[in-house]
N, C-alpha and C positions, 0 to 999 in steps of 0.2 A: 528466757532465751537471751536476755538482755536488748531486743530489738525495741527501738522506741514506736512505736504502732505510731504517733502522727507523722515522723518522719518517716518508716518503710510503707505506710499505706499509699494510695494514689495521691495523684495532684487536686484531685478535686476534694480529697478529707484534707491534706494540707490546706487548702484553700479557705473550707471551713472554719476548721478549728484557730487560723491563725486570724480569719475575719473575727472569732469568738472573744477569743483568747489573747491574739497579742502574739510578740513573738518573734524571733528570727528563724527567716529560711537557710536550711543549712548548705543547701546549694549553691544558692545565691547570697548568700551570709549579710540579705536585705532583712531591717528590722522593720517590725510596723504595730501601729496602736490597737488593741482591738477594740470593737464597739458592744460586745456583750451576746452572748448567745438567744438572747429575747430578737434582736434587732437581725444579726445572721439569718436566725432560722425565717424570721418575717421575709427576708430579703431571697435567700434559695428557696421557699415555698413559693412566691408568688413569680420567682424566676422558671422556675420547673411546669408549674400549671399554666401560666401562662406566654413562654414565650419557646421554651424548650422542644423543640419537635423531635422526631425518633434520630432525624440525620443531625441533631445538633452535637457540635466538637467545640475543645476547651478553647478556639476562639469567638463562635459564636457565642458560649457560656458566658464568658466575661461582657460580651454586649450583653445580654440577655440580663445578667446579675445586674449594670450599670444602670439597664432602663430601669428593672426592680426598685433599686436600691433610690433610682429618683422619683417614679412613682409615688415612692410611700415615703418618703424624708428629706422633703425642701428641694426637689428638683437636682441637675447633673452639677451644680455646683454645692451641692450638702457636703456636710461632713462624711454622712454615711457614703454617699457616691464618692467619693476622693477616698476613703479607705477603701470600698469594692476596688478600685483601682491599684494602691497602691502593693495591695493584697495578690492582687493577680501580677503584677512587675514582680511582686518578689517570689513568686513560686513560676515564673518562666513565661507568660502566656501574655501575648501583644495583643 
């Protein structure tokens, strides 16, 4: 159908894949580094079990990813935390 599936899916597989992968958001036509799907997936698993509740929304997500992502890789000033960041600026979400 020619629809690019990381661009027509939601903001939260955007969000994914460009944490994985790399990437510009076509929206926002922000580019960003990705850190590798080992490290993503580490960082949304431990953000979903442990900080995600039923009412959480893609601004709580982004805290929730943030403390993740400094949990398990050198704290809110890591590399990982500043990509979970930079990631969530470029697909829309403060």
């Amino acid at each position: 159908s020619g629809l690019d599936v990381h661009y027509s899916s939601g903001i939260a597989n955007n969000f994914f894949y460009l944490l994985s992968e790399g990437g510009t958001n076509k929206t926002s036509g922000k580019t960003v580094t990705g850190i590798g799907r080992g490290k993503a997936e580490k960082i949304w698993y431990r953000a979903l079990t442990t900080y995600f509740t039923s009412s959480t929304n893609f601004s709580a997500a982004r805290v929730a990813t943030l403390k993740a992502a400094a949990d398990l890789y050198g704290g809110a000033a890591g590399a990982e935390a500043k990509a979970v960041a930079a990631v969530w600026d470029a697909v829309g979400v403060k």
